[in-house]
C-alpha positions in Angstrom: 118.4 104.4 78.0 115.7 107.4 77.6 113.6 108.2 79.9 110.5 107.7 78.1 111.2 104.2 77.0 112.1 102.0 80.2 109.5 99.7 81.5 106.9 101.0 79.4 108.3 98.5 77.0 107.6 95.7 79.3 104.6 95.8 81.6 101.5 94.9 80.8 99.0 96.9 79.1 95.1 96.9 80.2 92.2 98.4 79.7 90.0 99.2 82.4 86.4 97.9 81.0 83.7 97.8 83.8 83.5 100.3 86.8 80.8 100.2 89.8 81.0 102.6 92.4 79.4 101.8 95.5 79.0 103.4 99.5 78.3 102.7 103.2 77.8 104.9 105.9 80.1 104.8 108.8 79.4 106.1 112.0 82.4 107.0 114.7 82.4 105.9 118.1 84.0 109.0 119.0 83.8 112.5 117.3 87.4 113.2 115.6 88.0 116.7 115.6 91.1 118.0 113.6 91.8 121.5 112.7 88.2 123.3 113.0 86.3 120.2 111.7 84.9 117.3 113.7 84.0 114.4 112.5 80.8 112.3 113.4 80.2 110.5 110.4 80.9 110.0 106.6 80.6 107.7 103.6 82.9 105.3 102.5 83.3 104.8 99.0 84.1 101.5 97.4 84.9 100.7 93.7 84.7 97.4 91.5 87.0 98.1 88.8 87.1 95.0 85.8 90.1 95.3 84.0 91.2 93.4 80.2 94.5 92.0 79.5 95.4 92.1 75.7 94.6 88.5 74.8 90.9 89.5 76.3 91.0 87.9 79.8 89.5 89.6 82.7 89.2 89.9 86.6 87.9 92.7 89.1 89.9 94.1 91.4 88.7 96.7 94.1 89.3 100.0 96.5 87.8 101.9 99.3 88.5 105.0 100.8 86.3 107.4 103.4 84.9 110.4 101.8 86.0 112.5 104.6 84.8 116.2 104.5 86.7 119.1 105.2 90.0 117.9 104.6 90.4 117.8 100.8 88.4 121.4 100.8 88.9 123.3 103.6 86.4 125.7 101.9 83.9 127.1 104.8 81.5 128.2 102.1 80.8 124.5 101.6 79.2 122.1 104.0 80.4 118.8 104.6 77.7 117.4 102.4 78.6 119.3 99.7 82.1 118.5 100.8 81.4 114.8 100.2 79.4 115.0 96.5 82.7 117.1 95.7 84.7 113.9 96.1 81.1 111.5 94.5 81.4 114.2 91.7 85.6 113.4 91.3 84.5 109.3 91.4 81.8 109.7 88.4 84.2 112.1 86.1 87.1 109.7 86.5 85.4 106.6 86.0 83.7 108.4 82.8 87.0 109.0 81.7 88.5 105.7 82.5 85.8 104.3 80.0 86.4 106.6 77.4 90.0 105.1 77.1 89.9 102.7 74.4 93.7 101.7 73.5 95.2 99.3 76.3 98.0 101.2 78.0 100.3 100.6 81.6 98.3 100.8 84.5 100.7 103.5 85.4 100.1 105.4 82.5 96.1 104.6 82.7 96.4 106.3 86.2 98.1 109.5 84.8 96.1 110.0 81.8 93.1 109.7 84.3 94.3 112.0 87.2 95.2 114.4 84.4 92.0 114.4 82.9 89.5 114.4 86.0 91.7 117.1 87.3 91.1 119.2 83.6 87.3 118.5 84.4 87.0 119.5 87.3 89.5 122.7 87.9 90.0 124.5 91.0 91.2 121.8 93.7 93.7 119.0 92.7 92.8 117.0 95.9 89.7 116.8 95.6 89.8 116.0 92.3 92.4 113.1 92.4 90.3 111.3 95.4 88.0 109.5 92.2 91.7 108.7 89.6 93.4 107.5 93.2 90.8 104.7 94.3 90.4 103.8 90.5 94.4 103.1 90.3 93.9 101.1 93.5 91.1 98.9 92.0 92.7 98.4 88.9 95.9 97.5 90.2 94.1 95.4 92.6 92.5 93.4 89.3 95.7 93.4 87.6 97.3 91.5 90.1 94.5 89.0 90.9 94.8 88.8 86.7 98.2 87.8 86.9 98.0 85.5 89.7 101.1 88.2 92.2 100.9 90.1 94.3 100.9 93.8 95.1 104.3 94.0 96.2 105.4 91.5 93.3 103.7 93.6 90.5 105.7 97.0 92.1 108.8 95.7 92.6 109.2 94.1 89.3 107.9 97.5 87.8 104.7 95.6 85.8 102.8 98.9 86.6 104.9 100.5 83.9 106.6 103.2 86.0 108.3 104.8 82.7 107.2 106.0 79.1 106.5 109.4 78.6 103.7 109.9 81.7 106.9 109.8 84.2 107.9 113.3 85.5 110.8 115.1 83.6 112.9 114.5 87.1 112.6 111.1 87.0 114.5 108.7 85.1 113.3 105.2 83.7 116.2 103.4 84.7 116.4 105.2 88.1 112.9 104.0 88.8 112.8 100.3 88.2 116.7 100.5 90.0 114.5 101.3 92.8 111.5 100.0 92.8 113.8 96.4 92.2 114.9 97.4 95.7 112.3 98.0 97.8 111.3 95.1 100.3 108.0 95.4 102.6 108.3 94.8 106.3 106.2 91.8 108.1 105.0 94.4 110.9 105.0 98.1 111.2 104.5 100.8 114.2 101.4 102.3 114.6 101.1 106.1 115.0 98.3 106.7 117.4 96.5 110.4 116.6 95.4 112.1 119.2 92.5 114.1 118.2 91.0 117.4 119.7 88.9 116.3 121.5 89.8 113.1 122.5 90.4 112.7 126.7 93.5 112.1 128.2 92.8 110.4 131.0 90.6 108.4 132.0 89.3 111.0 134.5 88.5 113.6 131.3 85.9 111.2 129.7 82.5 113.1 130.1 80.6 110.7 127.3 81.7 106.5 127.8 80.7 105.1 124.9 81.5 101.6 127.1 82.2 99.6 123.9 85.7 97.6 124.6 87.9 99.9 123.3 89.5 102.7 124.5 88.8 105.7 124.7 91.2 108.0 126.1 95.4 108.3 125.5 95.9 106.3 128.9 93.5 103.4 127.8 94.6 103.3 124.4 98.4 102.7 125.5 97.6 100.4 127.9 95.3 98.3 125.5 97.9 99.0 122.1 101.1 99.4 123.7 101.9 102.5 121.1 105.0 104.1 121.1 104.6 106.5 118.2 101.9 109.2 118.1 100.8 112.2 116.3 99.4 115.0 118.2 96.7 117.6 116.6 97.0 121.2 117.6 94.5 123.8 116.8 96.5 127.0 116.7 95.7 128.5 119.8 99.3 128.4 121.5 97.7 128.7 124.6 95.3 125.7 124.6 97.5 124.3 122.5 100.2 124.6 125.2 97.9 123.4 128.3 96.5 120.3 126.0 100.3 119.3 124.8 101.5 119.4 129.0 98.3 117.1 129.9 99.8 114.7 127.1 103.1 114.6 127.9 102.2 113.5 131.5 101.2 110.5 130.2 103.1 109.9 127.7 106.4 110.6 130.1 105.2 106.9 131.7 106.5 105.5 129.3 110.4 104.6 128.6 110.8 105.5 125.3 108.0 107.2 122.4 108.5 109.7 119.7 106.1 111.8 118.6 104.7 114.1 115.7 102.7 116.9 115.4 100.0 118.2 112.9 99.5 121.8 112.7 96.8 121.1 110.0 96.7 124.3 108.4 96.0 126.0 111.8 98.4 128.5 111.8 97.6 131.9 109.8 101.5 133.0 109.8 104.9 131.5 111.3 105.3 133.9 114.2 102.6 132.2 116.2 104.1 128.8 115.5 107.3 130.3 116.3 106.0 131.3 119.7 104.5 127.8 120.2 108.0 126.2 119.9 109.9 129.0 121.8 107.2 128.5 124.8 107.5 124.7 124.7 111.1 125.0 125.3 110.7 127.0 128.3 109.0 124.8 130.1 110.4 122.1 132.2 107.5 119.6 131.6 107.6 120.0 127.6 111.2 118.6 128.2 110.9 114.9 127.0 107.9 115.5 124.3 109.7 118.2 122.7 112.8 116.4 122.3 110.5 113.5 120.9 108.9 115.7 117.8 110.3 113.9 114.5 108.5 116.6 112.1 106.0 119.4 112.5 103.2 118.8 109.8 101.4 121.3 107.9 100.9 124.2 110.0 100.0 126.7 107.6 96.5 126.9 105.4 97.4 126.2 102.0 96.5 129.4 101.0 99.9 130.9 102.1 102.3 127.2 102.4 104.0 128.0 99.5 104.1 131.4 100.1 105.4 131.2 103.2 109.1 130.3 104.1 109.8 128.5 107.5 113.3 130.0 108.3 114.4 129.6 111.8 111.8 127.3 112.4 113.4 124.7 109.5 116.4 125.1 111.5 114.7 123.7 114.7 112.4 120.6 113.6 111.8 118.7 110.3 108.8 120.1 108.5 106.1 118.1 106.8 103.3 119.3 103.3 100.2 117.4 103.3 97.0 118.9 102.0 100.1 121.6 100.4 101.3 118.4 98.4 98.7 118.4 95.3 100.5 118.0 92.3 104.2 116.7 90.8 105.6 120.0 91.9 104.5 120.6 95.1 107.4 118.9 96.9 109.9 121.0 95.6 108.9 124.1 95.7 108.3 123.3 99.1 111.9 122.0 99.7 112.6 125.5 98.7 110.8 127.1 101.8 112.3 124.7 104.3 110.9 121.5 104.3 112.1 118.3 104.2 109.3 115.7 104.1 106.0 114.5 102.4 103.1 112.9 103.2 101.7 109.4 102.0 98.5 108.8 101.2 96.2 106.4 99.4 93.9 108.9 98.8 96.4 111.3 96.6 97.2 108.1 94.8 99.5 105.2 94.7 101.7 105.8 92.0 102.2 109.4 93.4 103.6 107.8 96.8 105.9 105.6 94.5 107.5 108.7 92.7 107.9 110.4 96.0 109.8 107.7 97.0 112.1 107.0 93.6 112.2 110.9 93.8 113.7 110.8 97.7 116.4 108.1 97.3 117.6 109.4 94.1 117.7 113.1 94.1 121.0 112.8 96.4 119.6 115.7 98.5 120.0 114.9 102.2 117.6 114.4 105.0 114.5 114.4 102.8 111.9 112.0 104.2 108.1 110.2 103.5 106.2 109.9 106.0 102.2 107.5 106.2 99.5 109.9 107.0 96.0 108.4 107.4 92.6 109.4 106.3 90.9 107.1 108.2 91.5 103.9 107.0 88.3 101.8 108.0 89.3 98.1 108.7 89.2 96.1 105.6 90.5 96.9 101.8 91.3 100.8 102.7 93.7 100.0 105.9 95.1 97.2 104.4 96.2 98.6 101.2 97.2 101.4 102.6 99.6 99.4 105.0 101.3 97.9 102.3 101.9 100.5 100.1 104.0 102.4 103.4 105.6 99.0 104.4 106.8 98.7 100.9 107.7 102.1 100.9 110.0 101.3 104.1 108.3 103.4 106.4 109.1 102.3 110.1 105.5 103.7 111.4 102.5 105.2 110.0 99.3 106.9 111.8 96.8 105.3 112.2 93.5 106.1 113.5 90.6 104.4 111.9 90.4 101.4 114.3 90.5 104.2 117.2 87.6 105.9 115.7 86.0 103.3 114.2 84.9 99.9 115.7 86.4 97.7 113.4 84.3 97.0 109.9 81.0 98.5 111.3 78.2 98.3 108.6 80.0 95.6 107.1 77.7 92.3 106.7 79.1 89.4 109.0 80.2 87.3 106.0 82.3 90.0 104.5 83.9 90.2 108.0 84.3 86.8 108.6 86.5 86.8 104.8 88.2 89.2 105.8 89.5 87.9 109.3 89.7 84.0 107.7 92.4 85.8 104.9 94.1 88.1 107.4 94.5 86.5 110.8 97.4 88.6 111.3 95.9 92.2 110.7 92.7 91.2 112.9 91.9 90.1 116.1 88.1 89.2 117.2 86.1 92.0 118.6 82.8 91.6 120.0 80.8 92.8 117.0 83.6 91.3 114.1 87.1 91.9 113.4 89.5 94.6 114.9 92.9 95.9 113.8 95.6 94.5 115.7 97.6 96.1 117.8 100.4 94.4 119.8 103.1 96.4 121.6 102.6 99.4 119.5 103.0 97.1 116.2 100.6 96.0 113.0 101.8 92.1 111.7 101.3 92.8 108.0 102.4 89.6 106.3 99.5 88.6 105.4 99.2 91.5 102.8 101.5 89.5 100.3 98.3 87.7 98.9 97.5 87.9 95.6 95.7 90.7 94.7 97.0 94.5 96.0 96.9 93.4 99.9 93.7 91.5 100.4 92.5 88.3 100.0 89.0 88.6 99.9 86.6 91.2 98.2 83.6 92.9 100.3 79.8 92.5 99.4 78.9 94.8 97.3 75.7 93.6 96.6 75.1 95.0 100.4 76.1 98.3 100.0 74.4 101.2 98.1 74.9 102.4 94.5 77.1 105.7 95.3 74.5 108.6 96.0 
């Protein structure tokens, strides 16, 4: 069959028709510091997205995301205010050109044409740009699905989001994508990645500021309250801190019987030869032994100024290597490939249709040992974390980070109805909290069964009429 015809001969054509874009401020319980930002607090954006069928019926459907600066734009000429109406600026120029779409199309094809466009507009940084065309997907998906009366992992799988047609990539074949998007099942439960941030503590002796909330605060607490066995480890380029902060870690971590680990470079690194030293120094010591052997992948240690100018060598040789903020476009993954790595990041905020080709991409390309891996932005508790924890489940990811609910307590600035909805529809993703609803966390794992309601993974909608119009 060509390429270009496919499922774009069967799935559903909408038209997006109504799009208000909404935020509330969230406030952390504990500053997040990775790479050379730290993070206090942030808007979260939230869009009500109306879409119409072709016989002229209608339903809303919805997203939310953190506008979180300094990751999309690592820019220190800009301040995280301005870093934040970058990503307000990418949500009013896609929904502008969402509504200027008149002929109902796929909503895979509606979420191209708009990434495409909003990244014409606004030149310069595809990232930042595709943080407005990815939450707009979400939503309309979201109201496609409610439309239809399925679910998110129902519309996927059969390949009613039109994964085909002439907006695929030229690498991609129609056939080969329904073949595997036919195949993909979601898990009821997945492990949760715990991040260790910069400046988190340790122990329970290095807390200088209790917040005294219920939750944990440091690596020790959060184990014995979570039970994680995965986590991923910040560095900040400074081998030697680095190298005294990763030996405080791995005494606690080497409690337990068994845990894997990764770690984020986050652009940190201004060359490989400092990196290099990093691992070579790890090695050398005796009480690196257990958390080095646990690394799975190192990701993005260089600035993505010089990623993809920058091979990895001997160090490609030594660990599996990860592009995240590097990964901005269709060709990104392979010309990294070509420098050494192996793996990708997912994340809701790049776009949902952009995991999905990653993934059709991975198990049909026939190249070995390429791998996905869930990243978080995060994911406040509510319609961000639990879309984003399908799409990896469905993806068959075995673990993802996660590190909203750390920083976070729970849906903080949410109205107590909306929480209560949320909690009544997901009894499995929450547990009660003392102020609402709180991820949970039970021997390191996320139940997630829940998220096969109809709609793209939630069963109730927040109260928008509580939030503010986005600034």
């Amino acid at each position: 069959m060509d390429r270009n015809i496919g499922a774009s001969l069967t799935a559903p054509r909408i038209r997006i028709v109504e799009i208000d874009t909404f935020e509330r401020d969230t406030r952390l319980r504990l500053p997040f510091r990775f790479g050379a930002a730290t993070l206090e607090k942030a808007p979260q954006a939230f869009l009500r997205v109306r879409v119409e069928d072709e016989k002229g019926k209608t339903a809303v459907g919805a997203a939310a995301e953190m506008m979180v600066p300094k990751w999309f734009d690592k820019n220190p000429a800009f301040t995280p205010a301005q870093n934040v109406d970058q990503l307000r600026g990418s949500i009013r120029v896609a929904a502008a050109a969402s509504l200027e779409a008149s002929a109902p199309t796929t909503l895979f094809a509606a979420a191209r044409v708009n990434e495409m466009e909003t990244v014409r507009r606004l030149p310069g940084n595809p990232l930042a740009a595709g943080f407005g065309p990815s939450l707009i997907a979400r939503a309309a998906l979201d109201a496609y699905c409610r439309l239809a009366g399925i679910s998110f992992f129902d519309a996927v799988r059969g390949n009613l989001v039109g994964i085909g047609g002439s907006m695929l990539p030229g690498d991609i074949g129609a056939d080969a994508a329904s073949a595997t998007l036919a195949g993909l099942r979601p898990a009821g439960s997945i492990s949760a990645r715990h991040t260790i941030g910069l400046l988190d503590p340790i122990t329970e002796r290095d807390i200088v500021h209790p917040v005294d909330d219920g939750l944990p605060q440091s690596l020790e607490a959060v184990i014995a309250r979570y039970g994680n066995h995965w986590f991923k480890i910040k560095l900040s380029g400074e081998v030697d801190a680095d190298l005294d902060r990763l030996a405080r870690i791995a005494a606690v971590l080497d409690h337990l019987p068994d845990y894997r680990v990764t770690v984020d470079g986050n652009e940190q690194f201004a060359a490989a030869e400092p990196l290099a030293d990093l691992l070579a120094r790890m090695a050398a010591m005796p009480r690196l032994a257990r958390l080095r052997a646990a690394i799975a992948f190192i990701e993005q240690p260089f600035s993505r100024a010089i990623t993809m100018q920058t091979p990895l060598r001997a160090l490609a040789a030594e660990l599996p290597f990860l592009i995240d903020e590097s990964d901005d476009g269709d060709a990104a993954f392979a010309h990294a490939r070509e420098l050494g790595y192996t793996g990708v990041s997912s994340k809701t905020c790049k776009g949902v249709y952009r995991s999905l080709l990653k993934a059709i991409r991975i198990r049909t390309t026939g190249v070995p040992n390429l791998f996905l891996s869930g990243e978080d932005l995060t994911c406040q508790a509510g319609l961000a974390v639990q879309q984003d924890l399908a799409l990896v489940s469905l993806l068959g990811l075995s673990h993802v980070e996660r590190n909203g609910h750390h920083y976070v307590a729970g849906m903080q600035g949410a109205p107590q109805a909306e929480m209560a909805r949320f909690a009544a529809a997901h009894p499995d993703i929450y547990e009660r909290g003392a102020e609402g609803p709180l991820l949970s966390i039970r021997d390191g794992r996320i139940a997630i069964g829940s998220l096969g309601a109809i709609g793209y993974a939630s069963g109730a909608l927040p109260d928008f009429e509580a939030m503010e119009p986005l600034s």
